[in-house]
N, C-alpha and C positions, 0 to 999 in steps of 0.2 A: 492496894488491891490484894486483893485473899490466893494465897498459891494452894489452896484447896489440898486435898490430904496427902497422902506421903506416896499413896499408890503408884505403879508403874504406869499406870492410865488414867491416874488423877491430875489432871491439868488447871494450870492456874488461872485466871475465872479472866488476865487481862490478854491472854492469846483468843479469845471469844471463838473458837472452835474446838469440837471433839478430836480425838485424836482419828475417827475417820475421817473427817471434815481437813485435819490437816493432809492427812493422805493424798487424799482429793487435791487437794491445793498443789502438792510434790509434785503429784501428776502432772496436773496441768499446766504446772509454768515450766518444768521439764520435758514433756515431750510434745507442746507445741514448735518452740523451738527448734525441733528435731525434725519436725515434719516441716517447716517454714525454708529450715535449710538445705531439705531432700527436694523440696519442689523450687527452690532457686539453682540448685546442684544438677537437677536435670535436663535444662537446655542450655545452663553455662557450661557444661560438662561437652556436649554437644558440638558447640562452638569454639570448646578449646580443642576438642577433636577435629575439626572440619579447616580449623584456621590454626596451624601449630604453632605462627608465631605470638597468638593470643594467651598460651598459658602462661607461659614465663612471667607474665606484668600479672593477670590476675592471682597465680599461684602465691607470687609475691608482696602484694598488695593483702592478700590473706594473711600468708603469714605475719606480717606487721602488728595487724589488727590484734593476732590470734596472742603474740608477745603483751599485749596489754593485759595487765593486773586484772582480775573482774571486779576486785573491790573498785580500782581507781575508774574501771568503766562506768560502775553503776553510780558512784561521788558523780562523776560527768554526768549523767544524765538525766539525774534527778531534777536538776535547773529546767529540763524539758519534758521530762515526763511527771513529774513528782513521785510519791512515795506511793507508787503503781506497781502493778505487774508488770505492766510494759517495760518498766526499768532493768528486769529480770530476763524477760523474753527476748530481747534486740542484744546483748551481750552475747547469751546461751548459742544464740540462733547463726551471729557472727563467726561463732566459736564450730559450732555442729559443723559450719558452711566450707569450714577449713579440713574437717576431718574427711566429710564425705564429697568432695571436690577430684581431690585427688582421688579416692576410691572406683568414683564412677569412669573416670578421665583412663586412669589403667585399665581397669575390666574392661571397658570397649576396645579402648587400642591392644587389646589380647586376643580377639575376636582373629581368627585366622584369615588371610588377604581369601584363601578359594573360597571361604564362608562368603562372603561378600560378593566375590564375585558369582556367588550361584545365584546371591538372592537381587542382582544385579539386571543379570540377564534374565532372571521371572519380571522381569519389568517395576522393580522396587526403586521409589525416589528417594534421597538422602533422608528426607524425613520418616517413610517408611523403616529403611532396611536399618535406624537407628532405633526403631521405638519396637519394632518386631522381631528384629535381626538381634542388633550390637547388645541392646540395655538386656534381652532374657540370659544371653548367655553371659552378659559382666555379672548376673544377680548374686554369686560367691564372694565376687568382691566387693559388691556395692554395699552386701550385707554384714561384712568384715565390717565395714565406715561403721555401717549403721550401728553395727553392736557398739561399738567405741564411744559412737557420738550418744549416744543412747546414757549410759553409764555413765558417760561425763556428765552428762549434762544432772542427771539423778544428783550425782553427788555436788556441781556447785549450786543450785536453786538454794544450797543451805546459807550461801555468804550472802541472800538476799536477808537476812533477818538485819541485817545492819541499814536498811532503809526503809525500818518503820514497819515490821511482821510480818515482811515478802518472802519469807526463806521456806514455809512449807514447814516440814518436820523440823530442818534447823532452826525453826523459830525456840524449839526447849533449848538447845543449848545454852544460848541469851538467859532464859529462866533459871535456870540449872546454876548459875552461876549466880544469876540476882537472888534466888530462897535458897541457895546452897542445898540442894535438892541434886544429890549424882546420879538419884536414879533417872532422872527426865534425861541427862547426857546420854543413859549407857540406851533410851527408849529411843533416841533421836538417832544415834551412831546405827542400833542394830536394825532400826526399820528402814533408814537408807538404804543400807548395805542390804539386806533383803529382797527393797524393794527394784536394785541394779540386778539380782540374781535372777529375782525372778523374770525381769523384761528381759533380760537377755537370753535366760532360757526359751520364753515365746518367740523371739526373732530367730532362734534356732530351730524351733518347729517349725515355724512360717518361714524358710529358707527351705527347709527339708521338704515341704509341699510344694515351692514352687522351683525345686531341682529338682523332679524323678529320675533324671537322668544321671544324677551321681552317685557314685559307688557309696553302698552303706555299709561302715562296718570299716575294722582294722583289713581283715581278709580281703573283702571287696577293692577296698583302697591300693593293698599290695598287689593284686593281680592287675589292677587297672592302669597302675604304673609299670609295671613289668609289662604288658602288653604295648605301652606306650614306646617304650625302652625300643622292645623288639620289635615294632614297626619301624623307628627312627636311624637302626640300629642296617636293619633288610636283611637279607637271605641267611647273611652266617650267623646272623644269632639264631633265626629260625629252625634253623636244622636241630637243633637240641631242645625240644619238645620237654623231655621228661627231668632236664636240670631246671625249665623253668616253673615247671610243676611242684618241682621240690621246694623250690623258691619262694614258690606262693603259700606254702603249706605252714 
């Protein structure tokens, strides 16, 4: 087959996609996974909250999983899926499911016990004060996961090229090496790596919209911790007003 010309976006004619077309692909077998393991994460998450001797076996049980090679996952499950996306997406989504588990499982058990008990006595059932209460104020840390699993996952979709042109972008590196072509490598490496910056940059906007209520900024952040300080702290640190002021400055 023709590895078509030498250009940075001249692709060789047996990947049968543009280098949008692969894009698209990156995308998709990457952040399904991400989202498949956010909506198993969110009532397992739940349940390891509500039943505390429940995390230690699932926490566990992930981690194992999460220890597996992805190349030796996706060899496994080619026998079942064949030379699919799906081979791709059931590893990634294992893997996501590990990071944002724990994520969510902290952020609500940080939820203050009078927080609870306010939305308690407004007459909130465990499934309310979890979905309206716990999960808005865990969303710092659910979004820590997220960003992780997000990026992780970006960068392995590339080891799917080893089961037949599932990899997305790392489908050139395969190339790169078969027409001895480095520039398809350095096109593969930098649009990954891009394409992790850029999604994570968006989950930092869309975290920042749905916190208004966190301090923006270095400033905002030190007085908000200082103010915390000197609540925690009661009357004698409040008496000096104007060393906390300097503090914040």
């Amino acid at each position: 087959m023709s590895s078509g010309g030498n250009g940075f976006f001249d692709l060789p004619s047996d990947l049968q996609h543009s280098y949008a077309g692969l894009i698209g692909i990156h995308l998709e077998e990457s952040l399904i996974p991400v989202a498949i393991g956010l909506a198993v994460s969110l009532p397992l998450a739940q349940a390891c909250v509500r039943f505390r001797w429940l995390y230690p076996p699932v926490l566990w049980v992930t981690t194992i999983l999460y220890a597996i090679p992805s190349i030796a996952f996706f060899v496994f499950l080619i026998d079942y899926t064949g030379d699919s996306a799906t081979t791709v997406i059931i590893p990634l989504t294992v893997y996501s499911l590990v990071i944002l588990l724990p994520s969510i499982v902290d952020g609500v058990r940080s939820v203050p016990p009078e927080t609870l008990a306010a939305a308690e006595a407004m007459g909130f059932n465990s499934f309310q004060r979890y979905f309206q209460v716990q999960l808005p104020m865990a969303v710092p840390a659910i979004f820590a996961g997220l960003r992780v699993a997000t990026v992780s996952s970006i960068s392995l979709v590339s080891v799917g090229t080893i089961i037949g042109n599932q990899g997305g972008l790392g489908n050139l590196l395969g190339d790169a090496l078969a027409y001895h072509r480095s520039n398809l490598a350095v096109t593969s490496v930098v649009s990954i790596a891009v394409l992790g910056v850029v999604m994570d940059l968006l989950l930092i906007g869309l975290r920042t919209l749905l916190t208004p209520w966190m301090p923006r900024g270095r400033k905002a952040a030190k007085r908000a911790s200082l103010a915390a300080a000197v609540e925690s702290d009661g009357p004698a640190r409040s008496e000096h007003p104007a060393q906390l002021e300097g503090a914040a400055k």
